[in-house]
VOBA-1610 file (N, C-alpha, C; in pm, whole numbers, padded with zeros to 5 digits, always signed):
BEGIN
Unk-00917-00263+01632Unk-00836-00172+01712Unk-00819-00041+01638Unk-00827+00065+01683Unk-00844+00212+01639Unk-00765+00254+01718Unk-00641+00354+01684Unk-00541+00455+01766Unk-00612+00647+01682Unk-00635+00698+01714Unk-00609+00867+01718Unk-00539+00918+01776Unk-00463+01021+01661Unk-00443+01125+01706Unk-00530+01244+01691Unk-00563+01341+01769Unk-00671+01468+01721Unk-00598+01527+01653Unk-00651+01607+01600Unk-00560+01698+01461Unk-00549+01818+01569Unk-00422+01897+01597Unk-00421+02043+01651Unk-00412+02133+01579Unk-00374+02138+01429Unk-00328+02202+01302Unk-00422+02215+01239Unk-00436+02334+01154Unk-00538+02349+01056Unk-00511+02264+00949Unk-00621+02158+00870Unk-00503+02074+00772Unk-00493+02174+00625Unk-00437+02064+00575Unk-00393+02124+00392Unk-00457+02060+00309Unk-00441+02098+00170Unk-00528+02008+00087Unk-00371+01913+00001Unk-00502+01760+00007Unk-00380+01663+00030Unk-00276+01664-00073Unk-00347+01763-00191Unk-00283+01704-00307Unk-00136+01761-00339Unk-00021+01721-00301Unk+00084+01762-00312Unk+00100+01843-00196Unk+00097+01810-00054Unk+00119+01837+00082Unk+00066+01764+00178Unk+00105+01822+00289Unk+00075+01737+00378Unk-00084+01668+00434Unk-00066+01566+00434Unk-00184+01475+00519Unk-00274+01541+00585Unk-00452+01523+00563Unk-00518+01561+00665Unk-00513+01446+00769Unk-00572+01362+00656Unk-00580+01182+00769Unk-00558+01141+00716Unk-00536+00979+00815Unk-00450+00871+00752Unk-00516+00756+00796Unk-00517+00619+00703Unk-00594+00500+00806Unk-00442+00440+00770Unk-00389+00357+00909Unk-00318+00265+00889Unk-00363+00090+00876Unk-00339+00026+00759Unk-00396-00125+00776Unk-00259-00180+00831Unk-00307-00305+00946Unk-00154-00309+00961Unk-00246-00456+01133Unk-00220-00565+01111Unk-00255-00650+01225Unk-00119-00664+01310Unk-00035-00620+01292Unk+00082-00614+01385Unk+00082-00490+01465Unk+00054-00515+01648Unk+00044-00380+01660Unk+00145-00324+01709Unk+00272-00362+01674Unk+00412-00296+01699Unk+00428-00220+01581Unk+00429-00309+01443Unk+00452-00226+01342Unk+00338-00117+01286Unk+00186-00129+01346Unk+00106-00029+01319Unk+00133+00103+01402Unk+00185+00058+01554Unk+00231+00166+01632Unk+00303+00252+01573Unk+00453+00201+01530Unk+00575+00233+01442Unk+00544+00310+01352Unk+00436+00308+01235Unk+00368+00363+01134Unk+00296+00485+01192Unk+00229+00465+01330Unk+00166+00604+01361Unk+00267+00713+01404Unk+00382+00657+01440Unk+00435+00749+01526Unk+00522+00809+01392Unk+00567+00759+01275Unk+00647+00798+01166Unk+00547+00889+01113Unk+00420+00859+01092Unk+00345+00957+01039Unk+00321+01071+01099Unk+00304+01082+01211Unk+00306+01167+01342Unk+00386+01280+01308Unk+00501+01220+01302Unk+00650+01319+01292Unk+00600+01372+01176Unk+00562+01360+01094Unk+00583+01400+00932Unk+00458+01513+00951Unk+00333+01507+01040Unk+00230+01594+01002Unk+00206+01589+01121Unk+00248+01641+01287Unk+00185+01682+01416Unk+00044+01706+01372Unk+00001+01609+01465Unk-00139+01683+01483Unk-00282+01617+01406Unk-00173+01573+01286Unk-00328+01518+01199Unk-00350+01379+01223Unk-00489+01356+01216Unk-00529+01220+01260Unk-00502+01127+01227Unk-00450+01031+01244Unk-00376+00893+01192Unk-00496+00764+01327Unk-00548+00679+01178Unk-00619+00591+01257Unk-00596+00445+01212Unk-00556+00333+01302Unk-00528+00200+01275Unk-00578+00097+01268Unk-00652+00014+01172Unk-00734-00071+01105Unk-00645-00225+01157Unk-00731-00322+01194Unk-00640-00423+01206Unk-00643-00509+01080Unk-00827-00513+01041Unk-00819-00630+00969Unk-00902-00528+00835Unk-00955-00573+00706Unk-00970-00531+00614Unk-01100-00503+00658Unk-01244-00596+00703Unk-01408-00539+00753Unk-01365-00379+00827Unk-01292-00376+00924Unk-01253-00275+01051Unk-01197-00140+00930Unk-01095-00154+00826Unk-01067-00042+00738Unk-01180-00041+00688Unk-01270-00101+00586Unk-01392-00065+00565Unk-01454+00038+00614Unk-01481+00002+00734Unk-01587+00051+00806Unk-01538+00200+00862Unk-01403+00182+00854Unk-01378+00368+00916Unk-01340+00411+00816Unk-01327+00385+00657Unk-01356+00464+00551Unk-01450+00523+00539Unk-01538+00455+00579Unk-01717+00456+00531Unk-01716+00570+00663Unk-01661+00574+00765Unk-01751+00666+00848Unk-01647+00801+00912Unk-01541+00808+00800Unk-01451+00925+00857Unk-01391+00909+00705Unk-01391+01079+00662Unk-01222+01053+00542Unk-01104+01062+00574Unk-01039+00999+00497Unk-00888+00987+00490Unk-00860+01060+00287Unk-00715+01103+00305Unk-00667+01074+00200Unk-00503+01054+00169Unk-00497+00969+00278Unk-00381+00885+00300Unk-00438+00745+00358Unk-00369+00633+00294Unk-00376+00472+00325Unk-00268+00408+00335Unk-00244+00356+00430Unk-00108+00268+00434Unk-00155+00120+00480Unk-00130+00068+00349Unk-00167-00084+00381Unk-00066-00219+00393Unk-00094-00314+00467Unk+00005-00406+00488Unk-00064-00516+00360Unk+00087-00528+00253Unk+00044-00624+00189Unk+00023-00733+00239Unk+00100-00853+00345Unk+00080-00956+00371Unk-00053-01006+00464Unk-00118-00873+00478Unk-00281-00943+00547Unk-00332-01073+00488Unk-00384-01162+00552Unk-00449-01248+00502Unk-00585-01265+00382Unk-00544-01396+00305Unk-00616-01381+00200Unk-00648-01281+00114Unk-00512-01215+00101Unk-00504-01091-00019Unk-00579-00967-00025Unk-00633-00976+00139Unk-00656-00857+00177Unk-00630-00702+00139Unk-00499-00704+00140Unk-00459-00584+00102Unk-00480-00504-00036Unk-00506-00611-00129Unk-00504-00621-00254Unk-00650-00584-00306Unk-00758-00671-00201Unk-00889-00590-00216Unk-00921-00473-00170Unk-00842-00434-00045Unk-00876-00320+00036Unk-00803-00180-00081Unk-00723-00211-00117Unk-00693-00115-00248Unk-00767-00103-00318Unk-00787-00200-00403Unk-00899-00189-00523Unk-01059-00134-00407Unk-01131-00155-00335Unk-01190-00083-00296Unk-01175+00098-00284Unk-01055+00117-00232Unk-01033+00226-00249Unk-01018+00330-00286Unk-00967+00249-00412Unk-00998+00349-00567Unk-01114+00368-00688Unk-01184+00271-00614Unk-01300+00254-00637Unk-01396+00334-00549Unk-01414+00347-00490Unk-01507+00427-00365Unk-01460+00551-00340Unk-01322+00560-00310Unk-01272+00703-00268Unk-01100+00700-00341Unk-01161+00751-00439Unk-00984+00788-00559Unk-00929+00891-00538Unk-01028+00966-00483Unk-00894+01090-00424Unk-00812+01042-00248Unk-00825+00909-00237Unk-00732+00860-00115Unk-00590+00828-00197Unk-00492+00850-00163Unk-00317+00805-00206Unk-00320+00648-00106Unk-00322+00530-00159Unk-00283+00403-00127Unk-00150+00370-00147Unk-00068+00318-00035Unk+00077+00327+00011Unk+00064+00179+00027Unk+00108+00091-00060Unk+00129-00066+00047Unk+00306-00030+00104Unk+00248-00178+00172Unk+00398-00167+00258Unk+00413-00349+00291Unk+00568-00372+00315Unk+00557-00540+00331Unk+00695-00523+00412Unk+00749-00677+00451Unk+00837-00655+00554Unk+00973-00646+00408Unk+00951-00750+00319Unk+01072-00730+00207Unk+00985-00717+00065Unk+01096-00764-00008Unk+01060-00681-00152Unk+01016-00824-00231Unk+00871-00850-00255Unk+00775-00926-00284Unk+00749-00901-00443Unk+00808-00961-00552Unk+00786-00930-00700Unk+00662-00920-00733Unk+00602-01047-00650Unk+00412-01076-00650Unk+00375-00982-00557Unk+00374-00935-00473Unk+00325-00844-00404Unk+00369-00712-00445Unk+00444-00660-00507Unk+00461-00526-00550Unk+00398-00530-00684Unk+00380-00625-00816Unk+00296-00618-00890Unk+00109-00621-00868Unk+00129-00660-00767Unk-00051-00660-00727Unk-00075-00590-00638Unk-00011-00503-00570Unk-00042-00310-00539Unk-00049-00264-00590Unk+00083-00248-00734Unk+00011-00153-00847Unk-00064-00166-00954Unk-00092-00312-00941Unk-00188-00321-01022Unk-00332-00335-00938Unk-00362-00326-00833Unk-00431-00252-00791Unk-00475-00119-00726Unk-00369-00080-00767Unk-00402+00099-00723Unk-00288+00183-00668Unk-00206+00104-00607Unk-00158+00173-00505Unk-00027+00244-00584Unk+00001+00402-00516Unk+00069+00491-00558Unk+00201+00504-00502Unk+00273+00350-00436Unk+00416+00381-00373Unk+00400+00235-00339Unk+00485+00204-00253Unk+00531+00076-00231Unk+00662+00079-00121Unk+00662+00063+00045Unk+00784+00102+00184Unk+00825-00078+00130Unk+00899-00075+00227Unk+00974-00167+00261Unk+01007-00152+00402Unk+00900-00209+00513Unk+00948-00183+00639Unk+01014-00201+00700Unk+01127-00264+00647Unk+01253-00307+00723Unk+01355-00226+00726Unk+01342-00082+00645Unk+01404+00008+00623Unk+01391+00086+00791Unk+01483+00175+00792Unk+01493+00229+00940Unk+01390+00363+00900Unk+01350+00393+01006Unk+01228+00489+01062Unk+01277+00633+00930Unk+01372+00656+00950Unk+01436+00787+00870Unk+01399+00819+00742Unk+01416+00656+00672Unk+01443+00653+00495Unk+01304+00610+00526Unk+01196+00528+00633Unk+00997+00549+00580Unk+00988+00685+00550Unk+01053+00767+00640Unk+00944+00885+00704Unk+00996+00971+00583Unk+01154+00968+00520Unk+01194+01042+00358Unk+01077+01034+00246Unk+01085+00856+00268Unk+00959+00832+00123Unk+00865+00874+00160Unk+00823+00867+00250Unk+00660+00939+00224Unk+00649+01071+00250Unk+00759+01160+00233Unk+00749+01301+00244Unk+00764+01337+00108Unk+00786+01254+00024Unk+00750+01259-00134Unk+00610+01267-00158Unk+00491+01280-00093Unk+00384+01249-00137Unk+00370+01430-00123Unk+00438+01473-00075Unk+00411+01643-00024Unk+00435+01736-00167Unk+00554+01664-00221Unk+00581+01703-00344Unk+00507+01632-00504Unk+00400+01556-00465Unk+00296+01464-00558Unk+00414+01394-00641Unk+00495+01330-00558Unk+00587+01177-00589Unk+00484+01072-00591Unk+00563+00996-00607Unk+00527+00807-00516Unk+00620+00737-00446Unk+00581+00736-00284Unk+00702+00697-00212Unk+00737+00570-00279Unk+00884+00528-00245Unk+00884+00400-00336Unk+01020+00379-00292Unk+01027+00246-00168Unk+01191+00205-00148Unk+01249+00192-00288Unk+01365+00254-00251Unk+01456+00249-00363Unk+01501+00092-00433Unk+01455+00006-00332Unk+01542-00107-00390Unk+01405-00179-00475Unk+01268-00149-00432Unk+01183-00178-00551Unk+01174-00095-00628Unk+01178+00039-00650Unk+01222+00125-00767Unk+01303+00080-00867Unk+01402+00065-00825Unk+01546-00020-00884Unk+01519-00141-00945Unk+01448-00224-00922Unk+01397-00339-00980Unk+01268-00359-01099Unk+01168-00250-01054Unk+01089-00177-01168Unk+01154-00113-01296Unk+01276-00023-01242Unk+01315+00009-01354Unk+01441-00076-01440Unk+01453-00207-01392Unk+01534-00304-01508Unk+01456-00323-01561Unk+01328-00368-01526Unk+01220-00430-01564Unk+01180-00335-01704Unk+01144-00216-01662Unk+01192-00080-01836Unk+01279-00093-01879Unk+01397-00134-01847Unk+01545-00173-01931Unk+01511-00304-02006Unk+01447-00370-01964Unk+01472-00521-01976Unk+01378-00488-02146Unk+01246-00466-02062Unk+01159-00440-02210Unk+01165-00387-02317Unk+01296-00235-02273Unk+01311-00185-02418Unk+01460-00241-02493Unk+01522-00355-02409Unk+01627-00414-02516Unk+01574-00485-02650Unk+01675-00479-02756Unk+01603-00576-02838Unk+01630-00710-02804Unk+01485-00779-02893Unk+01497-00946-02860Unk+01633-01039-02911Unk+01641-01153-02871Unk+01773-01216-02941Unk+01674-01264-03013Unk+01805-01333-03104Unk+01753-01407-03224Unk+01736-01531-03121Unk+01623-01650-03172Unk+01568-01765-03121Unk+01656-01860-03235Unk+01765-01952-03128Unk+01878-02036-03202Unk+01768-02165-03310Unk+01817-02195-03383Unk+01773-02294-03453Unk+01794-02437-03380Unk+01672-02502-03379Unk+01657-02629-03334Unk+01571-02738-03414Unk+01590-02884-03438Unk+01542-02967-03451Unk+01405-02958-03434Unk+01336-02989-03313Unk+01223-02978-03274Unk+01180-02867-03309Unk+01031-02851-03361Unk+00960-02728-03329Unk+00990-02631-03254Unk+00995-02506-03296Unk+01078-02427-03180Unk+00913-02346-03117Unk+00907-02344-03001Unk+00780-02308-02904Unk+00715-02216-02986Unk+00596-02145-02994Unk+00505-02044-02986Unk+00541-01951-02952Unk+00566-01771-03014Unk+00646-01703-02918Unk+00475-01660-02811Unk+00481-01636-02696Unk+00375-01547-02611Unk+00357-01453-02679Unk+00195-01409-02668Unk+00130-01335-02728Unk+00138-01212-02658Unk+00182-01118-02729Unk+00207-00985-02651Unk+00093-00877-02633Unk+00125-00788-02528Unk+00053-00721-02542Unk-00017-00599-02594Unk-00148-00590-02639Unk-00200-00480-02753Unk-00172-00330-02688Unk-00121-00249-02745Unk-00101-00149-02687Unk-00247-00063-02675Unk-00267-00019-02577Unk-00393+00054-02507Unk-00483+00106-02670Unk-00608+00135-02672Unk-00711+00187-02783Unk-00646+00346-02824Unk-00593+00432-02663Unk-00570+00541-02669Unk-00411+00578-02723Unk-00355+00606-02852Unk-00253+00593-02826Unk-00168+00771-02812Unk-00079+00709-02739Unk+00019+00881-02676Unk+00065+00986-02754Unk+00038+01073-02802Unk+00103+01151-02850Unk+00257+01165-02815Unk+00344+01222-02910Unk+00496+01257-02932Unk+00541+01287-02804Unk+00451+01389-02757Unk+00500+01468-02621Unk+00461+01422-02503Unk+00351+01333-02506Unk+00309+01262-02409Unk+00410+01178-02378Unk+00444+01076-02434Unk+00521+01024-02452Unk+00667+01031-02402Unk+00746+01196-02447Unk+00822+01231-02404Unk+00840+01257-02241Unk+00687+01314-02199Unk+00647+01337-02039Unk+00641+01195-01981Unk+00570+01097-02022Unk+00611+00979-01967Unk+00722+00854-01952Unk+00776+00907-02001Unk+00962+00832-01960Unk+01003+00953-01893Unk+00979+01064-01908Unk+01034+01163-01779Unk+01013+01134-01670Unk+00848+01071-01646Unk+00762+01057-01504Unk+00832+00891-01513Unk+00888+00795-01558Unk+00969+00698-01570Unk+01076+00709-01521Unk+01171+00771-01519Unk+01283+00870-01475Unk+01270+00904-01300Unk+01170+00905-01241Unk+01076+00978-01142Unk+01123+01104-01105Unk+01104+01165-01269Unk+01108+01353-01239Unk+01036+01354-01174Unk+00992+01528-01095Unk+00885+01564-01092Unk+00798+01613-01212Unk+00703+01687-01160Unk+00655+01762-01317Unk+00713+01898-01304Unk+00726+01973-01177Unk+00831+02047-01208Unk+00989+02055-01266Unk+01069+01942-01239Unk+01174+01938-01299Unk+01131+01886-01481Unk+00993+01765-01499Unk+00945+01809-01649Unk+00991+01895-01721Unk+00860+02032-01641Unk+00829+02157-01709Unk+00945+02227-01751Unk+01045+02209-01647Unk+01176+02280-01649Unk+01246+02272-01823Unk+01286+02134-01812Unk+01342+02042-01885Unk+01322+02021-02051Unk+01177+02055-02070Unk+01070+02051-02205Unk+01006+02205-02240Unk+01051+02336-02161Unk+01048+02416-02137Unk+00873+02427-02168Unk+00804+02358-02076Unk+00658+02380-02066Unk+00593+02450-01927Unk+00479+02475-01863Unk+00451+02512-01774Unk+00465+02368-01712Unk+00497+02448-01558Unk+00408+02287-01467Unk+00227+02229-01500Unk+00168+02346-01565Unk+00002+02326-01572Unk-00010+02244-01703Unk+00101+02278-01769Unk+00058+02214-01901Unk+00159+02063-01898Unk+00235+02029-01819Unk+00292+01895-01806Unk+00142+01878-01732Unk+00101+01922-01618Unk+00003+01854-01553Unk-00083+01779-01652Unk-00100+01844-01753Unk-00214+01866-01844Unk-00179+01692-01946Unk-00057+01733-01952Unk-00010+01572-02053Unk-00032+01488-01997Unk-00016+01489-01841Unk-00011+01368-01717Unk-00140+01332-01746Unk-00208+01414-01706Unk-00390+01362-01707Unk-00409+01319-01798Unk-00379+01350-01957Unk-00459+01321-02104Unk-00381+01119-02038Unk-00240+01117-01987Unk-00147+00969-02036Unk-00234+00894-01927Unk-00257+00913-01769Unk-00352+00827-01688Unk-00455+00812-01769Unk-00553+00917-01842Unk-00678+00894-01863Unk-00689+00777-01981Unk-00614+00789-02091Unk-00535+00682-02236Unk-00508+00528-02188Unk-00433+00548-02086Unk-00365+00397-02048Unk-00497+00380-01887Unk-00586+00461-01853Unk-00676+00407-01788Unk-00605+00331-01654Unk-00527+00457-01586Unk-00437+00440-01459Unk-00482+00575-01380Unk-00491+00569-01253Unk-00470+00677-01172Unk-00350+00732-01097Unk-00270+00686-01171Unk-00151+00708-01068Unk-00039+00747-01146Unk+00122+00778-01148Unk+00270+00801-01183Unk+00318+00664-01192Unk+00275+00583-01082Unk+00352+00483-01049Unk+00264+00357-01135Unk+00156+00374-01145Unk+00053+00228-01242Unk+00047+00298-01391Unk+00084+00414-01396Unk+00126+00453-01546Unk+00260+00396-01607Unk+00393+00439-01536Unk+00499+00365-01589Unk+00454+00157-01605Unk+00393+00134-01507Unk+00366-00045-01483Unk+00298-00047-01619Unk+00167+00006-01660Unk+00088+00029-01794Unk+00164+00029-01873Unk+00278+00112-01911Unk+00335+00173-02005Unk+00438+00035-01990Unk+00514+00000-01906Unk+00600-00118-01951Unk+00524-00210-01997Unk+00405-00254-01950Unk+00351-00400-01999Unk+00323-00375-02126Unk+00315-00276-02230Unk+00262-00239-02362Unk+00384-00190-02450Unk+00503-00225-02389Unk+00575-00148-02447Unk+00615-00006-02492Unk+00540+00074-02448Unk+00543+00206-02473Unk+00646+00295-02464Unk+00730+00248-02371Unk+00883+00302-02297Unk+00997+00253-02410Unk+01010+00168-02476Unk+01053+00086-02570Unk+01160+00267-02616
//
């Protein structure tokens, strides 16, 4: 199933504004409707097209661009999860948006760890979708607040220190083997820029802040994706917690 809209607008370039096109993944066709018409509002005019099953997004990647994706995590057989990783694989200048009906610990770790640059919560009312993803205008990552909020204990959690392990009789377990921090490691200031982008500054409020240009925060952003081997704000902080780096 395929919905268009024709574009009446001259478009923009995607990167930090508005949408040329959009594929929606989405086998519900109330909530794919719902999704066209929120996107609609946000960019009159530009083409928004609706994928039911993962072969069908394929195939109108392959034969129209987009560089907007909004995918339904709960497609069958982890669909969503490949249709990302395809995506950023084939076409990385597309922004991949999953979306689910609630807030899935396993399903929000395996969007961004496959690609994806935000994370809705569709149960949220039409207002607070159509807010988050008007963050993508300003090169955010939409991101319901209440999985935001849970990502970032998850940075709290990692940079507390450990307790002491009580003394026991028995052998006390093996601690888990942690993880090696990336080959590339961050410079001082990098560093400093990435708990900012942790924070979810922009890079303008950055630049502000570290009294740098916006070109030259840009500039740290790219060296910290390219180091920790992420394309994104949002799979950089995930990188950066699993290695401790935020610590």
């Amino acid at each position: 199933m395929s919905v268009v809209c024709h574009p009446l607008l001259s478009p923009r370039n995607s990167c930090g504004s508005t949408f040329r096109s959009a594929l929606i993944v989405e086998e519900d066709i109330a909530m794919a409707e719902r999704m066209r018409r929120i996107l609609g509002g946000l960019a009159p005019g530009r083409r928004v097209v609706v994928a039911s099953t993962r072969a069908e997004a394929r195939n109108l990647l392959a034969s129209l661009p987009y560089d907007l994706m909004l995918i339904n995590m709960n497609l069958p057989s982890r669909d969503g999860v490949s249709l990302i990783q395809h995506a950023c694989q084939a076409y990385p200048w597309i922004e991949s948006v999953a979306m689910s009906a609630a807030d899935d610990r396993e399903l929000v770790d395996a969007a961004i760890a496959a690609g994806a640059v935000g994370y809705l919560l569709t149960e949220a009312d039409d207002a607070e979708l159509a807010f988050q993803l008007r963050s993508i205008e300003r090169g955010g990552a939409p991101m319901d607040s209440r999985v935001a909020r849970r990502l970032l204990g998850t940075i709290a959690a990692s940079a507390r220190p450990k307790g002491t392990v009580p003394v026991v009789a028995s052998p006390p377990p093996q601690p888990r083997p942690q993880p090696q921090p990336p080959s590339g490691l961050l410079s001082p200031r990098e560093l400093n820029v990435l708990r900012l982008i942790a924070r979810g500054w922009s890079n303008r409020q950055i630049a502000e802040s570290v009294f740098l240009s916006i070109n030259t925060v840009e500039f740290h952003a790219k060296s910290i994706y390219r180091k920790l081997s992420v394309k994104s704000r949002t799979q950089a902080v995930h990188e950066a917690t699993q290695h401790g780096l935020l610590n």
